[in-house]
C-alpha positions as a printed Julia matrix, in Angstrom:
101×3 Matrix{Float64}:
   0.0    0.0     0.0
   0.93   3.79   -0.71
   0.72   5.08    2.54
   1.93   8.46    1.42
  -0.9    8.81   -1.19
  -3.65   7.36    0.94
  -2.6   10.02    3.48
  -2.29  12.47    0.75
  -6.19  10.9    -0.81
  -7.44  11.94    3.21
  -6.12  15.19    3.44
  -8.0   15.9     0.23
 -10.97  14.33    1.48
 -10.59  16.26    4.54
 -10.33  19.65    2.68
 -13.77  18.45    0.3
 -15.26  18.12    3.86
 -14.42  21.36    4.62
 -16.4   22.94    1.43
 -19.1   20.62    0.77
 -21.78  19.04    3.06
 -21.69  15.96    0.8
 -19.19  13.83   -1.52
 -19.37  11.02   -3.68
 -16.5    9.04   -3.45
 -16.13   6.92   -6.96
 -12.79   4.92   -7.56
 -11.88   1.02   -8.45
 -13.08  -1.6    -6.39
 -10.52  -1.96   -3.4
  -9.1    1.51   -4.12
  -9.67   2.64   -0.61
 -12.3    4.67   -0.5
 -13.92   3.58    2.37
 -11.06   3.06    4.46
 -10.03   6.82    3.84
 -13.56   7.87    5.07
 -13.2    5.45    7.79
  -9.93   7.01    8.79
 -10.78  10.09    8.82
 -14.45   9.5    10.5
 -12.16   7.65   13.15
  -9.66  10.65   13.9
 -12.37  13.39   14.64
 -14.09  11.26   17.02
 -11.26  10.56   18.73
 -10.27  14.27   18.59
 -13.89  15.17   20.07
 -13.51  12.64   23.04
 -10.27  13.8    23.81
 -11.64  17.09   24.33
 -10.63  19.17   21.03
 -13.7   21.45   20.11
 -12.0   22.09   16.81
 -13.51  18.7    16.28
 -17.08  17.04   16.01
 -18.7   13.66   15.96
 -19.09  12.48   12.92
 -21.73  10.31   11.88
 -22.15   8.88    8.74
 -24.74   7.73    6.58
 -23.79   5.49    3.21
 -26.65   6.3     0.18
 -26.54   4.02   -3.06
 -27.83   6.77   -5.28
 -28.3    4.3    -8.43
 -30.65   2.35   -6.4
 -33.44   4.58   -6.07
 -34.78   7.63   -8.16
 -34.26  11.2    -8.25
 -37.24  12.12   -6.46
 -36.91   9.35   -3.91
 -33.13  10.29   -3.2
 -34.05  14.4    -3.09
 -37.79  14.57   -2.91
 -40.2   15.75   -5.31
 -43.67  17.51   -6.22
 -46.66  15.29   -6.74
 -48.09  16.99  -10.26
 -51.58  15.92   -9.53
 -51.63  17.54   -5.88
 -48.36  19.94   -5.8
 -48.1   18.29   -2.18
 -44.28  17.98   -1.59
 -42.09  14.74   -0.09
 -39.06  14.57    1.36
 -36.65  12.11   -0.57
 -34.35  10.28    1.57
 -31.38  12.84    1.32
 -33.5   15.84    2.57
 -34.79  13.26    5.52
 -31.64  12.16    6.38
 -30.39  15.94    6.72
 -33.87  17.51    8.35
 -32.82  14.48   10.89
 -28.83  15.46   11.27
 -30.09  19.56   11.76
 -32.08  18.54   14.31
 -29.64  16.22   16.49
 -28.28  18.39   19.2
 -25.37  15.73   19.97
């Protein structure tokens, strides 16, 4: 393994995290994308318990986006009633907003 690029792959990750409230992570099968999520998940909780308000829990929640549609993934309109329904995304953050932990 090529520790120096997987750190250099987290650092980058890191920095995404930083300007985005969401990434996709694409890459070869065994490429280590989870691990560098895992990594990185790992190191701010155990910066939070140690104290380091600089730092967060992190909790994370894994969508397979080709497995459902648009509308279930960000919500959508019913035509027929214009009544409005959370997809799962816009659940999953209403949820996260509202968690004072």
């Amino acid at each position: 393994m090529n520790v120096k690029g997987f750190k250099l792959k987290c650092l980058q990750l890191f920095d995404t995290f930083n300007v985005r409230f969401g990434v996709m992570l694409v890459g070869p099968t065994g490429g280590g994308k989870s691990t560098c999520f895992s990594v990185l998940q790992h190191a701010f909780n155990s910066l939070d318990s140690a104290g380091n308000s600089q730092y967060n829990k992190v909790k994370v929640k894994i969508l397979n986006p080709k497995s459902i549609s648009m509308g279930e993934l960000y919500g959508e309109e019913n035509k027929d009633t214009k009544e409005w329904t959370d997809g799962l995304a816009s659940k999953i953050i209403r949820k996260s907003v509202e968690d004072k932990h």
